[in-house]
N, C-alpha and C positions, 0 to 999 in steps of 0.2 A: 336661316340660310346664310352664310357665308359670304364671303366675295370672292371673285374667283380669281386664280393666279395669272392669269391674263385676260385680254378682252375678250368677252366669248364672243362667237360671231355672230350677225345679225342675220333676221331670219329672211328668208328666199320672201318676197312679197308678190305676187304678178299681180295687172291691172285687171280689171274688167269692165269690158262693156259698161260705159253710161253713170259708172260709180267713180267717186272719190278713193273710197277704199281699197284698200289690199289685201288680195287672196292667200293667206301666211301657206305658203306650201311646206307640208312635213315631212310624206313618204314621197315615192315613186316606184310605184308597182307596174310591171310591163309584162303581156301573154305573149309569151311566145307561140310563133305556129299557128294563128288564129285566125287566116285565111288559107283556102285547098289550094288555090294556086300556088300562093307563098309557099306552104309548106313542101308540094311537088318541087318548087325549083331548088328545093333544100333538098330533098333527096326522101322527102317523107308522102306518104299518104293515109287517108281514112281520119276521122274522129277520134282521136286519141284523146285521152283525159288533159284538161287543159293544168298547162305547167307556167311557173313565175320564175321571174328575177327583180332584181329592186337597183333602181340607182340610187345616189347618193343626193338629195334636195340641193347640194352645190352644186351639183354638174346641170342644174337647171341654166340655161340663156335666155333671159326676158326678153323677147323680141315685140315694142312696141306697137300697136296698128300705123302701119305706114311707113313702118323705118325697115332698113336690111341689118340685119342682125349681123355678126362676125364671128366665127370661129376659126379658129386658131388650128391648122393641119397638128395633130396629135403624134407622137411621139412613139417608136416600137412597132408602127407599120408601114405596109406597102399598098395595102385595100385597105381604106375607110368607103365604107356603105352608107347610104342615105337608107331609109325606112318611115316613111310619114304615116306618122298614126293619129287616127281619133284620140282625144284626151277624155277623159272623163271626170271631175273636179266631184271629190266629196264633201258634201257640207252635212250632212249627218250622219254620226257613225254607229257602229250595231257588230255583234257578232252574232255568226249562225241567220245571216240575214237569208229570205226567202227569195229566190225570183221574183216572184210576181211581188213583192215588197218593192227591191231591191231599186226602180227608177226614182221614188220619192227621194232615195237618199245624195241624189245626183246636185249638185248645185249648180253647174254648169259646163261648158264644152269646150275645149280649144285645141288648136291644131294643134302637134310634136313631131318631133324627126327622133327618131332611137338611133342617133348615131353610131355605128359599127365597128371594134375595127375586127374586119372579118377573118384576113389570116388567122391572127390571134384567140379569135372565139373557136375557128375550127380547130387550131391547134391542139385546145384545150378539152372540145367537144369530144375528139377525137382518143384520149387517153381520160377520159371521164373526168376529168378536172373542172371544179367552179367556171362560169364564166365571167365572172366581175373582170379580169385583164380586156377583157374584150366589148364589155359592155360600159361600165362602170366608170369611165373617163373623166377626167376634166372636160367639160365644156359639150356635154354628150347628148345632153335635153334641150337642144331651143327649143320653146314655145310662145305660142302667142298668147295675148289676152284669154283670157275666160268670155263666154258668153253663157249668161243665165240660162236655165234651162227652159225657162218658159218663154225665151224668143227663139228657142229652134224646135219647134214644131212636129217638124219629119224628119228628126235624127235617125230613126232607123234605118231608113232607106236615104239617107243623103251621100252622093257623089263625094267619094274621095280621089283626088290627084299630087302628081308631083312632078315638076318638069325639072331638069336641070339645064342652063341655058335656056335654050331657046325647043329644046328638046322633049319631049313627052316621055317619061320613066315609067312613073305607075300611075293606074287608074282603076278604078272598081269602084264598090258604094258598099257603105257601110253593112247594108242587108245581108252580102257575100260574108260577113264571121262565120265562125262556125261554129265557136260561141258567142252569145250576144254579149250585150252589157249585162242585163238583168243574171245572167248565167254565170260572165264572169266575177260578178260584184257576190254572190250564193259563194261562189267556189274558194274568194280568196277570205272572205267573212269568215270558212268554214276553220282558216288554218291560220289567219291574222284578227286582232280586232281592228275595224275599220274605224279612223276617227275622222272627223272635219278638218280638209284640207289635204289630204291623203290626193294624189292623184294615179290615175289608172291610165298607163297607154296600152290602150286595147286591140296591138296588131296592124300590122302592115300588110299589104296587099301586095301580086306579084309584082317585080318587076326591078327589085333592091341591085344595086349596083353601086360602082365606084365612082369618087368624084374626087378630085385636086385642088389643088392650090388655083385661087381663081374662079372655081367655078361658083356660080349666084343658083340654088336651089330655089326653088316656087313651088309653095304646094298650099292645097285649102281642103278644106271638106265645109259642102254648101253648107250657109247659113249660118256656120258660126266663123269663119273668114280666113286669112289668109296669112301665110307665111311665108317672109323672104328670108335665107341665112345666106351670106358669102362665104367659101372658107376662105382662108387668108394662112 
C-alpha cells in the first residue's frame, strides 16, 4: 500500500467505562420511527417496516463522563431538534444475523442525541429526497462513553430521558420500541454486513423539539449514564 496524498484522518475513538482503551467507531446507523409515539407526532402511525439512515463517524462528539460537550448551532436552519437515543455499540459482526442471536453481538451502550435539522429533513421528506441535508451534519452525534454490555443488565426495559434546561422534553423506556434491538440489529444485518464498532442509534422517543444557542441538553437512559451537550 502506498502513502497517501495527505494525512488521512484519524479514527473516531470513544471511551468506555472502566477501560483504558478505545471504542474505534466506524459506521452510524440510525432507525427511524421507532417509537409510536414519535412516530404519531411525525405524522405517522402503526408498525411499518423498520427504515435507516447513516451519519457520517465524524459528525460523532465524544462527550466525556462528567464534562458538558459543545456543539456548534449548525448552519441552513431555523429548527435544529434534539432526539436522545439508546446507542448500541457493535463488537461482533455477522450478516443475515438472527434476532434471537442478534444481543451477543452488542458490546455495549451509550447515550446519543440525533441531532436534527428538521426544517430541512421535512423539506426534503416532503419531495422524496435523501435526508443526509438534514441528518448528516457536522457535529450531529454527541455521545457518551460506552458501557459494556454485561453492567447493564435491564436494558430492555431501562428509562430513557431528555431535559433541556431545566425542562423535561422526552421520556419513555426503552421497552416502548417498536422494534427492539435484537429486531433492528436482524433487519440491518439483512441489507448491511454488520462489523465491530459499527454503532446503532435505535430511536427516539416522543417529545423531539427545538433548542438554541445556549441552551445545555441532559439526557441518560438508566444504567449506562448520562449526557450533557451545550449548543454554542
Amino acid at each position: 500500500m502506498g502513502t497517501f496524498t495527505f494525512a488521512a484522518p484519524a479514527p473516531v475513538g470513544i471511551p468506555v467505562v472502566g477501560q483504558s482503551a478505545l471504542f474505534p467507531a466506524r459506521r452510524v446507523y440510525c432507525v427511524g420511527r421507532n417509537y409510536a409515539e414519535h412516530a404519531k407526532e411525525m405524522g405517522f402511525t402503526g408498525r411499518e417496516p423498520p427504515f435507516f439512515f447513516l451519519k457520517p463517524a465524524d459528525a460523532i462528539v465524544v462527550v466525556p463522563t462528567g464534562a458538558t460537550g459543545e456543539m456548534p448551532y449548525p448552519p441552513l436552519t431555523q429548527n435544529l431538534h434534539h432526539e436522545i437515543e439508546l446507542v448500541a455499540a457493535i463488537g461482533k459482526g455477522g450478516k443475515n444475523i438472527a434476532a434471537a442471536d442478534a444481543m451477543a453481538h452488542i458490546y455495549g451502550y451509550a447515550v446519543g442525541l440525533d441531532m436534527t435539522r428538521r426544517d430541512l429533513q421535512l423539506a426534503q421528506r416532503d419531495i422524496g429526497r435523501p435526508w443526509d441535508i438534514g441528518k448528516g451534519f457536522d457535529h450531529s452525534a454527541p455521545i457518551s462513553p460506552i458501557t459494556p454490555a454485561a453492567q447493564v443488565p435491564g436494558i430492555e426495559t431501562a428509562p430513557i430521558w431528555l431535559r433541556v434546561n431545566d425542562q423535561v422534553r422526552q421520556k419513555s423506556t426503552v421497552a416502548s420500541l417498536i422494534w427492539n434491538m435484537a429486531e433492528v440489529i436482524e433487519h440491518i444485518s439483512a441489507a448491511w454486513e454488520l462489523q465491530p464498532g459499527d454503532l446503532i442509534m435505535t430511536g427516539t422517543p416522543e417529545g423531539v423539539g427545538p433548542v438554541v444557542k445556549g441552551d445545555l441538553m441532559t439526557g441518560g437512559v438508566e444504567g449506562v449514564g448520562e449526557l450533557r451537550v451545550k449548543v454554542i
